[in-house]
C-alpha positions as CSV (number, residue, x, y, z in Angstrom):
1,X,0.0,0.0,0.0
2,X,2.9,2.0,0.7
3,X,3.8,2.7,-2.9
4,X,0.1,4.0,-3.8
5,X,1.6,7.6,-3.5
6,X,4.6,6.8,-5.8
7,X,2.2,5.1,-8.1
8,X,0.3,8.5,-8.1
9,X,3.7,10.6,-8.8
10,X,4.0,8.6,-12.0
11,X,0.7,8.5,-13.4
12,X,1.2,13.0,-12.7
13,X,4.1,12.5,-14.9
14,X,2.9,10.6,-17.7
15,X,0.2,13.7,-17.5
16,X,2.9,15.7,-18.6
17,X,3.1,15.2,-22.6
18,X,-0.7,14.4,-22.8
19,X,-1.0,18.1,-21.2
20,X,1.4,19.3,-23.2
21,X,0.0,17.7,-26.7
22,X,-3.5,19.0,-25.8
23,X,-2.5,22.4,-25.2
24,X,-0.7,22.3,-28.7
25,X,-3.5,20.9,-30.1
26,X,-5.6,23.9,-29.4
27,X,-7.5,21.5,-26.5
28,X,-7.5,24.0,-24.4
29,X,-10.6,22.3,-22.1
30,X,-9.2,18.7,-22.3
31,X,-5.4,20.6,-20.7
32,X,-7.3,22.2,-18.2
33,X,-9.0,18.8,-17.1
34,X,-5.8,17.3,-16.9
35,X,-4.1,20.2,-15.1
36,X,-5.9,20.2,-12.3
37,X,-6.3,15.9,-12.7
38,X,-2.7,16.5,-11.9
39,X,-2.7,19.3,-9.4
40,X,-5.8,16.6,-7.7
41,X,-3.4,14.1,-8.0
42,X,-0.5,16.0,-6.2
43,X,-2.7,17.1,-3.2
44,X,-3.8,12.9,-3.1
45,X,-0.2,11.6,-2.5
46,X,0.8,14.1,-0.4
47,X,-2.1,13.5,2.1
48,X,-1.6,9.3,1.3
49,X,2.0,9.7,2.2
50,X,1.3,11.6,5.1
51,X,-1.9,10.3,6.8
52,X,-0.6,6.6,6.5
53,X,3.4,7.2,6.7
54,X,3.7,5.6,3.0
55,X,6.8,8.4,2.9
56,X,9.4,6.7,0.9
57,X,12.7,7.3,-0.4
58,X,11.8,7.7,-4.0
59,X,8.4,9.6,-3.9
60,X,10.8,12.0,-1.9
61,X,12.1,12.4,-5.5
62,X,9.2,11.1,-7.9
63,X,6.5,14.1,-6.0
64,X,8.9,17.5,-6.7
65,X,10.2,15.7,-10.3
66,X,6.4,15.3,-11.3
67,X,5.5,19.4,-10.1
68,X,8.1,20.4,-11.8
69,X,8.2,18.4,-14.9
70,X,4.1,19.7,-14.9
71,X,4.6,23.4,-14.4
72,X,8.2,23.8,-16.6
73,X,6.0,22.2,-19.3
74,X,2.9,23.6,-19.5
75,X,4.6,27.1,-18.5
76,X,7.3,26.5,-21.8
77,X,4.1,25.3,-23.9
78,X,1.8,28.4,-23.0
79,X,4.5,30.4,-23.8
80,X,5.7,28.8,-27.0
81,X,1.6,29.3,-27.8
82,X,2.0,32.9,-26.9
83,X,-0.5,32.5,-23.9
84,X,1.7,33.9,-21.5
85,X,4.8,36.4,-22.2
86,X,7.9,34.7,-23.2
87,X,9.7,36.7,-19.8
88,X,7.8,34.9,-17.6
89,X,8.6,31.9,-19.4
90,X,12.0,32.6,-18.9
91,X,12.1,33.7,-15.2
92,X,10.1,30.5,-14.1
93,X,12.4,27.7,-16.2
94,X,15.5,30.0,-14.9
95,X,14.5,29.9,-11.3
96,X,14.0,26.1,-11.3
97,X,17.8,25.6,-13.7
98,X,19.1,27.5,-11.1
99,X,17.8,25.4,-8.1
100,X,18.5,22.0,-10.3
101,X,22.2,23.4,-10.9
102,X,22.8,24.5,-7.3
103,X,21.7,20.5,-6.2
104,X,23.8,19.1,-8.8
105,X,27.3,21.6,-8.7
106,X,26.9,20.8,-4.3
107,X,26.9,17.0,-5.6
108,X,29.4,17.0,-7.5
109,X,31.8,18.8,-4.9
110,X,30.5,16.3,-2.2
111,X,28.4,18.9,-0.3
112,X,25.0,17.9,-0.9
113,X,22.5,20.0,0.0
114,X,18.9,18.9,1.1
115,X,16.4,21.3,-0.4
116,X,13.5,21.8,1.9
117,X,10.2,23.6,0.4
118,X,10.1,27.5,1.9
119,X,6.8,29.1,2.7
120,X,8.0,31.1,-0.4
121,X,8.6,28.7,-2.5
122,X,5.2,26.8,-1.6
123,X,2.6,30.1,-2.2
124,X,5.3,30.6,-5.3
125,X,4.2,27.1,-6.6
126,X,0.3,28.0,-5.7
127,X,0.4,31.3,-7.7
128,X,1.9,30.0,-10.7
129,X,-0.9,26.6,-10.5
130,X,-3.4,29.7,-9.9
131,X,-2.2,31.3,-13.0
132,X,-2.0,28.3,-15.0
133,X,-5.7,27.5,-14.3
134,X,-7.2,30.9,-14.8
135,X,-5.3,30.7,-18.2
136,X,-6.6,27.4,-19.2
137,X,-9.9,28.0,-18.2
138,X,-10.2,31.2,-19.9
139,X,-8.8,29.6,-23.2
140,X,-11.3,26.9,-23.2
141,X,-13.9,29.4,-22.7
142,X,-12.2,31.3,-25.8
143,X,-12.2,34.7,-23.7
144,X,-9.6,37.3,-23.7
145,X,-6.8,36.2,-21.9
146,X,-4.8,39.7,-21.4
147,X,-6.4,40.8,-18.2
148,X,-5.6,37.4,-16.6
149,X,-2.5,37.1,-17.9
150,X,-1.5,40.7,-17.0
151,X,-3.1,40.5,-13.6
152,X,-1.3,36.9,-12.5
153,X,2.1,37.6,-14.7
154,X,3.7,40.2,-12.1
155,X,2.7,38.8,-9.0
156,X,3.9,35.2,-10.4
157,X,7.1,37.0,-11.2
158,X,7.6,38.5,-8.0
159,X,7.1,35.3,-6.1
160,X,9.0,32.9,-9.0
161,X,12.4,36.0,-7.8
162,X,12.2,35.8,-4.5
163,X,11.9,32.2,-4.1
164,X,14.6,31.6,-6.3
165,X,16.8,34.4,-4.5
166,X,15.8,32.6,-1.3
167,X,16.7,29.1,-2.7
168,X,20.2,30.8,-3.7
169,X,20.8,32.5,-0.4
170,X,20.3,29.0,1.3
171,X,22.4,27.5,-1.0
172,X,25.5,29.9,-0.3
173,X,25.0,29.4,3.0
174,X,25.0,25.7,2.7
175,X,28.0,25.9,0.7
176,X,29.9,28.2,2.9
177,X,30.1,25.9,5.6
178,X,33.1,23.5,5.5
179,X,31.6,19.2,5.9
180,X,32.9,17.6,8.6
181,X,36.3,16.3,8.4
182,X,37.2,18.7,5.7
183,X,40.6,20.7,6.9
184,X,40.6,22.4,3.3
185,X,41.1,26.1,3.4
């Protein structure tokens, strides 16, 4: 039963492309479905994982891999559809490189770092789902999308910086601090 919530985690990520090929196939009701099928999905393994301790090592990794593999996605596919501005395109995909990078370059100098979500990071994640939704559901109703876009693209923004900026400021902190047993200079 334990593996229910990884079971979950995989189904979000095979989500990903049949989002993704809706959206370009102008089905912009069928992406929204299974958008929030996934964002459902999400909230269900959490709550699985946490209610009956069915935590596990690889849903630790499988739950962030299918958010982000979701979001990245559909963000780089609204705005390769010109649904959203290209910039905000670009500082969400840069703000999750960056975090990816930052794991890998601590790895690779044998100081791993252990990214826990910040409260920033988490209403981040809910603004950009928010935005993602409202976009979705105002193409498939084939309404104007410039006052949603315009209203949700700054905020998103804002939140996409500084969680990013607090991700970094973690990171440097992390990095600053010599590991045990290390005599380097």
């Amino acid at each position: 039963m334990h593996k229910i919530p990884n079971l979950i985690s995989v189904v979000r990520l095979l989500l990903v492309p049949l989002t993704v090929w809706l959206l370009i196939s102008g089905a912009y009701g069928y992406a929204f479905t299974t958008f929030v099928v996934a964002g459902v999905s999400d909230g269900l393994d959490g709550y699985l994982a946490r209610r009956f301790d069915w935590r596990s090592r690889l849903g630790s990794y499988l739950d962030p891999l299918a958010d982000k593999a979701l979001l990245v996605s559909v963000f780089v596919t609204l705005g390769f559809l010109k649904l959203i501005p290209a910039w905000l395109v670009i500082v969400v995909v840069s703000r999750d490189a960056l975090i990816v990078g930052a794991v890998l370059l601590s790895r690779l100098m044998d100081h791993p770092v252990h990214v826990r979500p910040l409260m920033v990071s988490k209403v981040n994640t809910v603004a950009q789902i928010v935005l993602v939704v409202v976009v979705l559901g105002t193409a498939a109703l084939g309404k104007p999308l410039d006052m949603p876009v315009d209203w949700g693209s700054i905020p998103v923004a804002l939140l996409t910086a500084l969680s990013g900026a607090a991700y970094l400021a973690s990171w440097l902190r992390h990095m600053a601090e010599q590991p045990e047993g290390d005599n380097r200079p």
